[in-house]
N, C-alpha and C positions, 0 to 999 in steps of 0.2 A: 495462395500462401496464407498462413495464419500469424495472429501476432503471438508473439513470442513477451516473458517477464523474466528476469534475472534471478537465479534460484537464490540468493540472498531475498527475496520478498519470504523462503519459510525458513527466515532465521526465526531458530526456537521455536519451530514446527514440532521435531521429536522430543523433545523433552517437554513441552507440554502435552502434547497427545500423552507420554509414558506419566505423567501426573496424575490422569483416569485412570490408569491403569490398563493402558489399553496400548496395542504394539503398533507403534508408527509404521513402518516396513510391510504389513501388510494389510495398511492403505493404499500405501505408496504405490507399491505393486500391481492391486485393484486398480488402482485409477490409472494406471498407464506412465507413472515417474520412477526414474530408475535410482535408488538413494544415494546413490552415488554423486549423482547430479548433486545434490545438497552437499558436500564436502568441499565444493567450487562455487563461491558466493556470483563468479561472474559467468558459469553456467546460464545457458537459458531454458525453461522450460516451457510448453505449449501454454498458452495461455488461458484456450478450454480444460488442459487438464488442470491446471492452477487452480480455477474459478472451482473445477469439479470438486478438488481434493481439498480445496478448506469447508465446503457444502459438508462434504462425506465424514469429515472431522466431527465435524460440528453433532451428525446425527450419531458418528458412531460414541465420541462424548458423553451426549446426552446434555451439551449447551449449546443453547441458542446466541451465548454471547463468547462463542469462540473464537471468533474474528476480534472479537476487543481486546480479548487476555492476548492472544497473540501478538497484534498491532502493539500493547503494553509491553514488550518484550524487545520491540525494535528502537531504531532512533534513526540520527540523518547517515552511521557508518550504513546505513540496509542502502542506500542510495549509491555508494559505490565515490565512485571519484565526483561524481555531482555534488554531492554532499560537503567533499573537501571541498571544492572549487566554491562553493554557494558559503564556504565557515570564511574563507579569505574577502568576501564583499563588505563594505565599510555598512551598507546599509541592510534593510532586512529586505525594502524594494527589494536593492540590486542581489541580491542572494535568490528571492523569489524569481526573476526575471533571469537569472543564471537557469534557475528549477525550470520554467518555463522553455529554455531554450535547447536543454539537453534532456527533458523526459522523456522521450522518445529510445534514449538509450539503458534507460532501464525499464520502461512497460512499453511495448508497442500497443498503439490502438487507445493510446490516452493523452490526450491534451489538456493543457490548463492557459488562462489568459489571467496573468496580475492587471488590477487596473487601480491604480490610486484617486481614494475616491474625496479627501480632504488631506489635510497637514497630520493629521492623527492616523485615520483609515486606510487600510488598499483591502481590495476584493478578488477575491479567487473564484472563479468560474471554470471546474473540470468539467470534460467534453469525454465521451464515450464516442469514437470514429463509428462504431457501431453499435446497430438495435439489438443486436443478437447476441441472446445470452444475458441479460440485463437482470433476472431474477436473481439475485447472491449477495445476499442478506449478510453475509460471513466478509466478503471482499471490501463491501461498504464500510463494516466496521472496521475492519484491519483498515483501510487504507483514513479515513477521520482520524482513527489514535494515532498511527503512522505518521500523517499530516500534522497532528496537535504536538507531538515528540519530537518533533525536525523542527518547530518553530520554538520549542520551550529549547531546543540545543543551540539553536542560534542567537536567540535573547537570554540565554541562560537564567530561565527562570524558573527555579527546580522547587523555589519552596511556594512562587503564586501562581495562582489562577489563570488559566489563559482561557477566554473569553472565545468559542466558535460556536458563531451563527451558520445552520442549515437549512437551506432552502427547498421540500420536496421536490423529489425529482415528476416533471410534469410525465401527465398520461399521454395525452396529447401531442400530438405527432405536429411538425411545425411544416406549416402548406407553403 
């Protein structure tokens, strides 16, 4: 069985793709998603076709940073009732540690561990259940801006700067 993402991840898929100038619907098509799927935020969609269909975006586009503008389109409603549940937490921890315990129910095959690392910092360390299929340049950026938009909603801080540190993802396979 594969993992499955909540069709709310291509909120603002078709209307950016029709911003190129270019007809969302047969992408969609191409790569195996039925559009319809997208008129139900808590649809699921296959997770390789996901990965496929913001790749395919991206080249039929002709940007390399289609995964950002999109990601700049969402915020914490793309999460679903996570989102709510995580805006009700007093702290941004305990919201993160919310995100932590229920992402599973909007991206299968993706883990995250908060870890408070002083009085000021906590650290986010996401996990890919798996090796396969790791090349998608597009899903990295969607989900950074994704991630940076769900923590400027929770601190509501729409006019400053929010500070994300990334760490390369290793080549190296861990023995």
């Amino acid at each position: 069985m594969g993992s499955y993402i909540r069709a709310a991840s291509l909120g603002g898929f078709e209307d950016l793709v029709r911003s190129y100038g270019i007809n969302p619907i047969g992408i969609l098509k191409e790569i195996g998603i039925l559009p319809a799927l997208l008129r139900d935020p808590d649809s699921f969609i296959h997770y390789d076709h996901y990965l496929n269909l913001l790749e395919k975006a991206a080249l039929a586009c002709q940007d390399g940073c289609f995964g950002l503008k999109l990601g700049a389109l969402q915020n914490i409603s793309t999460i679903g009732l996570i989102g709510v549940y995580m805006s009700r937490q007093t702290s941004i921890l305990e919201a993160l540690s919310v995100a932590q315990k229920y992402v599973y129910l909007h991206a299968e095959g993706v883990v995250f561990h908060v870890s408070q690392q002083n009085a000021l910092f906590c650290k986010l360390n996401f996990v890919r259940l798996s090796e396969y299929n790791t090349d998608v340049p597009q899903k990295s950026q969607l989900a950074i801006c994704l991630v940076a938009n769900i923590l400027k909603d929770l601190i509501m801080l729409s006019l400053f700067p929010l500070l994300l540190f990334h760490s390369p993802l290793s080549t190296k396979k861990s023995e």
